[in-house]
N, C-alpha and C positions, 0 to 999 in steps of 0.2 A: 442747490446750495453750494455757496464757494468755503470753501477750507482756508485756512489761513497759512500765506504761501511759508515752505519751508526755505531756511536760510541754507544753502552750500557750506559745510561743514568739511569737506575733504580742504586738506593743507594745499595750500600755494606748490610746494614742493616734498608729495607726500616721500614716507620712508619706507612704502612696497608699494606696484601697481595695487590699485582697486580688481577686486574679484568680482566679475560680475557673472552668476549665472544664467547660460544657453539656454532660454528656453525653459528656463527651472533648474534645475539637479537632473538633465535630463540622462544622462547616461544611465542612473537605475532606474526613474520613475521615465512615466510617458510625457514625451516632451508636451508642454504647455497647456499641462491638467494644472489644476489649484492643487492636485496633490505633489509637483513638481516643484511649484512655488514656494510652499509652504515649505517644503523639506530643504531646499534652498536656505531661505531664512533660518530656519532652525539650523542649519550647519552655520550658519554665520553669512552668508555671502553679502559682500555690501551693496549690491545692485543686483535687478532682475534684467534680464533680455526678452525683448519676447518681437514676435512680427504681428502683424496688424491687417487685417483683409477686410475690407467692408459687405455685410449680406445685403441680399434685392430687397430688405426692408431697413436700411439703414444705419444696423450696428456694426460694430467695430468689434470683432472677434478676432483670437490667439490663434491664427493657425498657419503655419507655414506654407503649404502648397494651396495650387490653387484648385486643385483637386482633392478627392477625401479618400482616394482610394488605399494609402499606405498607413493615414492612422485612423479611419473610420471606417473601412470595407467597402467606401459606395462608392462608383462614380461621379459623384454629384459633384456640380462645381459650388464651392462658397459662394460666387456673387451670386448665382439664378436659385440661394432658397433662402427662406426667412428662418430666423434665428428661430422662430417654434420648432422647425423641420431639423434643424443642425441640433438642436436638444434632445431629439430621441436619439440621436446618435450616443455608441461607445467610441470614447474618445483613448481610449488606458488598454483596454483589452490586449492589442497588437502587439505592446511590448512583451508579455508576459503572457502568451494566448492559454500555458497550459496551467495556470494558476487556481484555476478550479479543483484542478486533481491533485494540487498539491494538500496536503494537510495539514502542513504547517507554513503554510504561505496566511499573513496577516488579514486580516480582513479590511476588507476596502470601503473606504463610505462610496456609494454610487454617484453622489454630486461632485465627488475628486474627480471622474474622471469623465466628466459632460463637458461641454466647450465650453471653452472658457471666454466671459467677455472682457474687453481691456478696460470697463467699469470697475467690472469685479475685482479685477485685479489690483486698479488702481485704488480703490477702497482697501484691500488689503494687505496693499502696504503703507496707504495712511493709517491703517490703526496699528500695526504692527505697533513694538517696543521700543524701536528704534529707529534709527534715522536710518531710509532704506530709497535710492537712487532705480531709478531705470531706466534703462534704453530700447527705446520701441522703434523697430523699423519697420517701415512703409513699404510694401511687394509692391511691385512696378513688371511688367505693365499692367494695368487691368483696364476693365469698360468702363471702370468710375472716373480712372485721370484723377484732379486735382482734389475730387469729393474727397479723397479718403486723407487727404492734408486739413480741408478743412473739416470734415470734421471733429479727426483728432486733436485740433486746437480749442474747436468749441469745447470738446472732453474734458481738454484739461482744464480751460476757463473756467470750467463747474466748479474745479477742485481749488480753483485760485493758483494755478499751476500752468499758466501761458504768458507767463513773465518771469522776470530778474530772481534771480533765487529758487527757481523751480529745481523739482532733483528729480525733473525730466530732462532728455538730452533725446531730439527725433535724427532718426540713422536714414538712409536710402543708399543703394546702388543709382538711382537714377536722378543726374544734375539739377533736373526739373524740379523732380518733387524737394530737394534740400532746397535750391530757391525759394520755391512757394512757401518753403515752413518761416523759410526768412523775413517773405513778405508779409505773410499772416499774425507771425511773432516774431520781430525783432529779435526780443531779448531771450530768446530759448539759444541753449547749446547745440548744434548740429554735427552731425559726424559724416562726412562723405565717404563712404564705404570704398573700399579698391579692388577689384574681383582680381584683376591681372597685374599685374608690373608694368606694363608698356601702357596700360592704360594713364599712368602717371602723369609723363609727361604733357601729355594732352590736356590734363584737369588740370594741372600748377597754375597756367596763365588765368584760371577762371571760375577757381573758386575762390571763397572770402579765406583772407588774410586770417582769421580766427576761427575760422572753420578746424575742427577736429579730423584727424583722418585714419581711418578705419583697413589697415592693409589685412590679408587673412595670412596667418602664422604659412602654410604651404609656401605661400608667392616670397615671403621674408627669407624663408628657410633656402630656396633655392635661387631666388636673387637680391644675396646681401646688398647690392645696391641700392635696393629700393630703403630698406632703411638706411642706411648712411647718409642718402638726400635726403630721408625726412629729418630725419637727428638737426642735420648741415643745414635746412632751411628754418629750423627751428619749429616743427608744428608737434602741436601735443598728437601721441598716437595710440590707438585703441586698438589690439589685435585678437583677433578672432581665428580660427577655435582654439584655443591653447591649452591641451591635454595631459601633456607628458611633461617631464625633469626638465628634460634636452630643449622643448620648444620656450617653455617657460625661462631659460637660460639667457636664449636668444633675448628675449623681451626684457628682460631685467638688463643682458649687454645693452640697448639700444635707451633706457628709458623710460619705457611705456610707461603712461599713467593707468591704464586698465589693461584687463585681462578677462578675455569671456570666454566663460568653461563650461562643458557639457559636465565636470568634477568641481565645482566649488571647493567643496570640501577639502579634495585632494592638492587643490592648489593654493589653498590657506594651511595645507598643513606643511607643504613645501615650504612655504615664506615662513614658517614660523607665526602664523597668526598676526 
């Protein structure tokens, strides 16, 4: 069933970066549970982040590595099991392993903290309250290649959300997969991610002129140059992770239209909401 696409509602030239949270509100909840997402949203954040991995039966799951061993216990890799096998997994536990013996630690619904699919997700913040953005980035390398470009495009097509007005924006480290999304959907927003600084120069000649660029707060912090040529070349910029007062400063000297924070909260209440 297609949804009826949302209009881009952020100003031309907004009057704070966009918050968008890491993963969810990942610093206290487990990164890329629906109980991270949700808590997100209820603090306010105006966009989710999240990464994208495709399973050996074809969905599109929230999980950062490409292994489970750091927030599920297994070695198992995402692509070689089917989403039945990734659902009896604890996805929440890791953060919080002694929460059991706390006795005033909340109680958990068990489906917060199962994997999450970028379905799920994307359903839930179409019903959300409010007008809620996200940015979903595509892990590179894998055995899929371009499968996991399209299929997230078919995804969004469900929603009415792989064109002009969508308040999707597809992120990658790898030149390839932004291409492809370009080719697949024209009119989606892309963000070419920057791991390094020196990496820069090399991308400038060849990516799209409208292409968003995604530098990560460290690389800014310790080569102001990089922003000053993005400022100087005019491209809108997204930086990632941006935690603290002092990194948040930088991004505000510089511009930034977004801000992606493992603290949402903490970084709407910096700006003054």
């Amino acid at each position: 069933m297609r949804r009826t696409p949302r209009i881009r509602r952020r100003p031309q030239r907004p009057t704070r970066p966009q918050v968008v949270a890491h993963r969810g509100s990942s610093h206290e909840t487990a990164e890329h549970t629906l109980a991270a997402y949700v808590k997100a949203l209820d603090e306010g954040a105006d966009a989710l982040e999240c990464d994208v991995r495709l399973t050996a039966d074809g969905h599109l799951v929230c999980v950062h590595d490409r292994d489970l061993r750091r927030t599920a216990a297994t070695p198992g890799l995402v692509s070689t099991m089917n989403l039945a096998e990734l659902d009896e997994l604890d996805f929440a536990s890791w953060k919080n392993p002694w929460s059991e013996l706390d006795d005033e630690a909340p109680d958990r619904d068990p489906e917060h903290g199962k994997v999450l699919t970028l379905r799920k997700l994307l359903e839930t913040a179409a019903d959300y309250d409010r007008h809620v953005e996200l940015a979903i980035e595509t892990k590179h390398p894998t055995r899929y290649g371009g499968l996991v470009e399209r299929r997230l495009v078919e995804t969004l097509g469900d929603f009415g959300w792989d064109g002009a007005g969508s308040p999707v924006r597809v992120m990658s480290f790898s030149l390839n997969a932004v291409n492809r999304v370009r080719r697949l959907a024209p009119d989606l927003d892309v963000v070419m991610l920057v791991d390094k600084a020196h990496h820069w120069p090399v991308l400038r000649p060849v990516v799209g002129d409208d292409w968003i660029i995604g530098p990560g707060i460290d690389e800014l912090r310790a080569h102001p140059g990089l922003g000053r040529h993005l400022v100087k070349a005019g491209r809108e910029i997204h930086v990632w992770t941006v935690n603290t007062a002092e990194d948040l400063q930088i991004c505000l000297d510089l511009g930034v239209t977004a801000v992606i924070s493992d603290r949402p909260a903490h970084m709407l209440e910096l700006l003054g909401r």
